[in-house]
Backbone as CSV, one residue per row, in Angstrom:
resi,resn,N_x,N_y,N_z,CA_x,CA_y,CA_z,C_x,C_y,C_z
1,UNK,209.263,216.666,329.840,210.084,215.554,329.402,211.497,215.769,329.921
2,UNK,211.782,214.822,330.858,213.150,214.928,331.270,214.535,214.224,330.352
3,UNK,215.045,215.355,329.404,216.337,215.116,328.679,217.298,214.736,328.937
4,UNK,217.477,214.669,330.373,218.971,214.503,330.976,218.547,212.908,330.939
5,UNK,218.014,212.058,331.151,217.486,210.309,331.540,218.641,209.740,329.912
6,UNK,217.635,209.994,328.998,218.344,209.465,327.842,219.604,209.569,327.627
7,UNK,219.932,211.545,327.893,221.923,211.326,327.637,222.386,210.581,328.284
8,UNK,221.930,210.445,329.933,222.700,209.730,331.127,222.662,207.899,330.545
9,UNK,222.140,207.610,329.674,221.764,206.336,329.277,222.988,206.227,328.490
10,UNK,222.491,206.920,327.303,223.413,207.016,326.236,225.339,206.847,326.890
11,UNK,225.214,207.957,327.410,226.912,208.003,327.897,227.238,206.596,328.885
12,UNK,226.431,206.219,329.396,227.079,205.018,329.881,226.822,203.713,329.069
13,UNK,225.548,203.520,327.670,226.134,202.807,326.960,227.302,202.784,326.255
14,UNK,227.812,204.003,326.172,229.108,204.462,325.050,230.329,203.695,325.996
15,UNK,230.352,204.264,327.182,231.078,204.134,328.208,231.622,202.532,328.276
16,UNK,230.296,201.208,328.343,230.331,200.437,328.265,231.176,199.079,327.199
17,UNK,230.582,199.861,326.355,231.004,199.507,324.786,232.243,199.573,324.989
18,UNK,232.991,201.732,325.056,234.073,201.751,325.138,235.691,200.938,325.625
19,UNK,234.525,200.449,327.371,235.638,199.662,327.870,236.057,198.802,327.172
20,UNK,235.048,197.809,326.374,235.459,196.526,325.866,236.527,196.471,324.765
21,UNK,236.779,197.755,323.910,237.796,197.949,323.246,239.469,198.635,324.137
22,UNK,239.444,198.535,325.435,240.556,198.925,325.920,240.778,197.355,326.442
23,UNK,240.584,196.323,326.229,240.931,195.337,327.036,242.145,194.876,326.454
24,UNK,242.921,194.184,327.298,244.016,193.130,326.689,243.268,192.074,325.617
25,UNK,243.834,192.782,324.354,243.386,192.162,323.136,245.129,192.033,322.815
26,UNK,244.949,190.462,321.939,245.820,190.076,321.164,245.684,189.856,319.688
27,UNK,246.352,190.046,318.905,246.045,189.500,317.319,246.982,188.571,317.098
28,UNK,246.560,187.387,316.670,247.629,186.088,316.130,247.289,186.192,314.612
29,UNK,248.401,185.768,313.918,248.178,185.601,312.695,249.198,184.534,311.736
30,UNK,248.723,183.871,310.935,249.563,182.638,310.265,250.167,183.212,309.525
31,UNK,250.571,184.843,309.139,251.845,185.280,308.331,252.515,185.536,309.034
32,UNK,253.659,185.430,308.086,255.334,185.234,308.375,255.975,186.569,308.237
33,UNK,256.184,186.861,309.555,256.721,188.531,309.374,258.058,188.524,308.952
34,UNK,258.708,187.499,308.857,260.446,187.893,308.007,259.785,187.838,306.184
35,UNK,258.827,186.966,306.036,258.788,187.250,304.279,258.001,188.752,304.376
36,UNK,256.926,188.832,305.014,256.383,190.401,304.891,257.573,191.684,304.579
37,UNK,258.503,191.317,305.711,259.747,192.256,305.704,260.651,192.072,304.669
38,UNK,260.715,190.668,303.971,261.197,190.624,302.860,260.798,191.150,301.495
39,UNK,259.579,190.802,301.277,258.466,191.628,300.489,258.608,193.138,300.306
40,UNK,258.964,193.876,301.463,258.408,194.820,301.436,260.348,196.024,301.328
41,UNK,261.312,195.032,301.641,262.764,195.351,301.624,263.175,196.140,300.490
42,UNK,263.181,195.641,299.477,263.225,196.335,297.678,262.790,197.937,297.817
43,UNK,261.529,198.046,298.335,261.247,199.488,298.491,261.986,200.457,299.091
44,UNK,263.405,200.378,300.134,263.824,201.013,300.517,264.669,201.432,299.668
45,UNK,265.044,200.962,298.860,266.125,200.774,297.125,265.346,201.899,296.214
46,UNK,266.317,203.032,296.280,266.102,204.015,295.277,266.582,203.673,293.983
47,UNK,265.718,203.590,292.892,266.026,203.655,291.344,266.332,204.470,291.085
48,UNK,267.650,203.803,290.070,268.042,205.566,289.408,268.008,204.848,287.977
49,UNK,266.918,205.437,287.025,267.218,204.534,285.733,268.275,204.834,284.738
50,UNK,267.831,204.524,283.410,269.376,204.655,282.880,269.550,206.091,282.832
51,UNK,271.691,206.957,282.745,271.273,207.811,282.740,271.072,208.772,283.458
52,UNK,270.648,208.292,284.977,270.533,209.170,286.300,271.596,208.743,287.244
53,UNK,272.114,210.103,287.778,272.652,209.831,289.172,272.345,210.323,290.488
54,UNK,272.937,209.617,291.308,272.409,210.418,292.546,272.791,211.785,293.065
55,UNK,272.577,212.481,293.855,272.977,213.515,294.351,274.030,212.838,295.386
56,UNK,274.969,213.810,295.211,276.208,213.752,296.181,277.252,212.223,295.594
57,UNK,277.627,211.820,296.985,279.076,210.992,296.870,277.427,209.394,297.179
58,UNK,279.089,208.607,296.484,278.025,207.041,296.553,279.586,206.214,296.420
59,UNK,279.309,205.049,297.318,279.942,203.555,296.564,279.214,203.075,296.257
60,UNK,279.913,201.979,295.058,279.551,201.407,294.422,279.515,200.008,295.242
61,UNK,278.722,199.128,295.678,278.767,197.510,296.118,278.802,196.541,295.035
62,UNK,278.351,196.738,294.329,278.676,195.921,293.215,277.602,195.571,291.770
63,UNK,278.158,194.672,290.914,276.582,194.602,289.609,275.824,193.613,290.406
64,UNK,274.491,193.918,289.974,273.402,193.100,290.245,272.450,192.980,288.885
65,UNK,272.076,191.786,288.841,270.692,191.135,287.642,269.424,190.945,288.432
66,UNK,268.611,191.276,287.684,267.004,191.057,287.731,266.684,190.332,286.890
67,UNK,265.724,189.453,286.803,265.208,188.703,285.281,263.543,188.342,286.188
68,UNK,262.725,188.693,284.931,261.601,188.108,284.718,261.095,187.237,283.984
69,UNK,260.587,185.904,284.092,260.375,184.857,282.857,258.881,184.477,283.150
70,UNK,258.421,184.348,282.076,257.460,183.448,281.706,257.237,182.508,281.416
71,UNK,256.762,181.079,282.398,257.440,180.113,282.473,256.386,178.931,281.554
72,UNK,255.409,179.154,281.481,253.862,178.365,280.619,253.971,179.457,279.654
73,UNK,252.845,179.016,278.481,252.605,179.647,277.426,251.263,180.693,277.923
74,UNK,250.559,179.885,278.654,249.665,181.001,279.052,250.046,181.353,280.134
75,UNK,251.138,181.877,280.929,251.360,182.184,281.810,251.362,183.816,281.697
76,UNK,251.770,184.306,283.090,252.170,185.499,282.929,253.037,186.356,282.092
77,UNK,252.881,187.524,281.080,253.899,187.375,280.942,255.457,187.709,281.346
78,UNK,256.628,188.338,280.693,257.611,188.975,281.504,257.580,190.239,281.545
79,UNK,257.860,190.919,282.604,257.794,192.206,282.065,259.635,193.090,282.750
80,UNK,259.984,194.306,282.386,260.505,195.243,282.778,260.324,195.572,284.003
81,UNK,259.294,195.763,284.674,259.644,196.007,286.400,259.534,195.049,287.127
82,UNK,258.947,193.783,286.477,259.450,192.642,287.671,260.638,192.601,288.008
83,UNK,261.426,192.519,286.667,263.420,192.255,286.557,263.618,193.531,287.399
84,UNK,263.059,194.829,286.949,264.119,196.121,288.017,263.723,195.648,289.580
85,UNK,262.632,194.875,289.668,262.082,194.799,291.176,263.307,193.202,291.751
86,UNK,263.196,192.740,290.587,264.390,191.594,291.576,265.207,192.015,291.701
87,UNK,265.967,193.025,290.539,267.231,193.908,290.710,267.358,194.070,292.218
88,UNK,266.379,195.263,292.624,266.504,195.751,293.966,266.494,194.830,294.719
89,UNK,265.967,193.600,294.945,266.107,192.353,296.184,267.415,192.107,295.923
90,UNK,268.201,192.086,294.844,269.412,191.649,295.153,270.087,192.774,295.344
91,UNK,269.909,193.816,295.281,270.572,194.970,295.783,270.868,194.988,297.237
92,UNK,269.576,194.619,298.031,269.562,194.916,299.377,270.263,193.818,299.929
93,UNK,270.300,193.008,299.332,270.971,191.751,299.570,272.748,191.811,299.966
94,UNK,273.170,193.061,298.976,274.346,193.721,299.516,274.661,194.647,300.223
95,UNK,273.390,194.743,301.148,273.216,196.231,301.729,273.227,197.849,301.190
96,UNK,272.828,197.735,299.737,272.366,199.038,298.792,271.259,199.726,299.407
97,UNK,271.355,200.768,299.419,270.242,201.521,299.145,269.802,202.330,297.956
98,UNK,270.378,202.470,296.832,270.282,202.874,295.541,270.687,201.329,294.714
99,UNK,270.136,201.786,293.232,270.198,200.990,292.437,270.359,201.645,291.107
100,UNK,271.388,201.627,290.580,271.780,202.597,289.225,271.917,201.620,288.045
101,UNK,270.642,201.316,287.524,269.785,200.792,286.102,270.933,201.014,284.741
102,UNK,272.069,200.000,284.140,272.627,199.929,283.261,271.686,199.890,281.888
103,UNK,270.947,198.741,282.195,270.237,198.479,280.852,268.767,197.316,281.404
104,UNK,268.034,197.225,280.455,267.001,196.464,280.627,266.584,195.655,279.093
105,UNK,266.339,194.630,278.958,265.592,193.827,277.820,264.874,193.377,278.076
106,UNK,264.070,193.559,277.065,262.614,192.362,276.924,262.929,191.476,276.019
107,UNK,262.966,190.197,276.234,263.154,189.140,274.847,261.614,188.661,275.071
108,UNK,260.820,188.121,273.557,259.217,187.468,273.497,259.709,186.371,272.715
109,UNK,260.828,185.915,272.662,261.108,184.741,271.867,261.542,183.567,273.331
110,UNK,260.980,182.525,272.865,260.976,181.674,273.922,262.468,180.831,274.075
111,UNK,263.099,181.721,275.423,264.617,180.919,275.441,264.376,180.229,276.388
112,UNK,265.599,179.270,276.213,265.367,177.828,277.513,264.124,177.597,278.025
113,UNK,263.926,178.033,278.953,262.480,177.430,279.794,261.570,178.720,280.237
114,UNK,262.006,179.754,279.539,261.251,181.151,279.527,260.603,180.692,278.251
115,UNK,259.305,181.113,278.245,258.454,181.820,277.124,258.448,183.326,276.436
116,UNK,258.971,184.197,277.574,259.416,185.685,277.709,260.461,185.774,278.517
117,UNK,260.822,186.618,278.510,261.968,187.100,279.898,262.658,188.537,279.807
118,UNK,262.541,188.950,280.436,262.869,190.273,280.779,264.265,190.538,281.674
119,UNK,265.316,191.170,281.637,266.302,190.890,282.598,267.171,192.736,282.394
120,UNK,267.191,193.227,283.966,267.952,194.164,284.096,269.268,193.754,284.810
121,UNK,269.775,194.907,284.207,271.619,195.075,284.973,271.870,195.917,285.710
122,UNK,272.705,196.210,286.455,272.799,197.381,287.348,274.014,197.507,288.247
123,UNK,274.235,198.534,289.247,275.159,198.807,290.051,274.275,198.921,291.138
124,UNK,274.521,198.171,292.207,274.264,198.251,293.379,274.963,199.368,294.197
125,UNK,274.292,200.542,295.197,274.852,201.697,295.295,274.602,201.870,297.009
126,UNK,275.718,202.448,297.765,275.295,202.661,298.811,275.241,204.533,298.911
127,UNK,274.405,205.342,299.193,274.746,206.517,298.968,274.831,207.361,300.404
128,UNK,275.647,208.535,300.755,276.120,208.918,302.066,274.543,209.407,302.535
129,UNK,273.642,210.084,302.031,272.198,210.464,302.498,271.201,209.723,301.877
130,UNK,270.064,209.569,302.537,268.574,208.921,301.756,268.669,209.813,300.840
131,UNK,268.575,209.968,299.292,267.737,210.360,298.332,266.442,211.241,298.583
């Protein structure tokens, strides 16, 4: 039984196959890479919650609010890290990279057009090293 027939098969089906994944391939896609990058911006924003500071020297850019609401009765409800998570969008918004957490509330009593709402405070922080 000659063994070498089948490998010699084998390696040039592989071979074959292979090429078809080196070709000029493109991927299109209907998302929007500035909201992806927006989406994904907040994460570069180090939390410091209440209480904590950073290591080393920092300015301060300025206060920033977060708020989470619940806008239906059966809706979602509000919570505490939605508000620290808008915090940080408006952080970056001043070019922060830290975010130093004053205070946070949860209210479950239904104000204005919230059902819940949740809302943090903060200092928007630029600091001399990444964290």
């Amino acid at each position: 039984m000659n063994v070498s027939r089948p490998v010699f098969s084998l390696a040039i089906s592989s071979a074959i196959l292979l090429s078809g994944c080196a070709s000029e391939y493109t991927f299109n896609s209907n998302l929007d890479t500035k909201a992806i990058d927006d989406y994904f911006k907040p994460g570069n924003v180090v939390l410091y919650k209440e209480n904590q500071r950073p290591k080393g020297s920092f300015e301060v850019l300025g206060l920033v609010e977060g708020e989470s609401c619940q806008q239906t009765a059966d809706g979602v409800p509000a919570s505490i890290a939605d508000a620290r998570t808008d915090a940080r969008k408006q952080a970056v918004e001043l070019g922060a990279n830290g975010l130093m957490i004053k205070k946070c509330l949860l209210t479950e009593q239904q104000v204005d057009s919230c059902y819940s709402q949740a809302i943090c405070v903060g200092q928007a922080i630029k600091t001399a090293t990444e964290q």
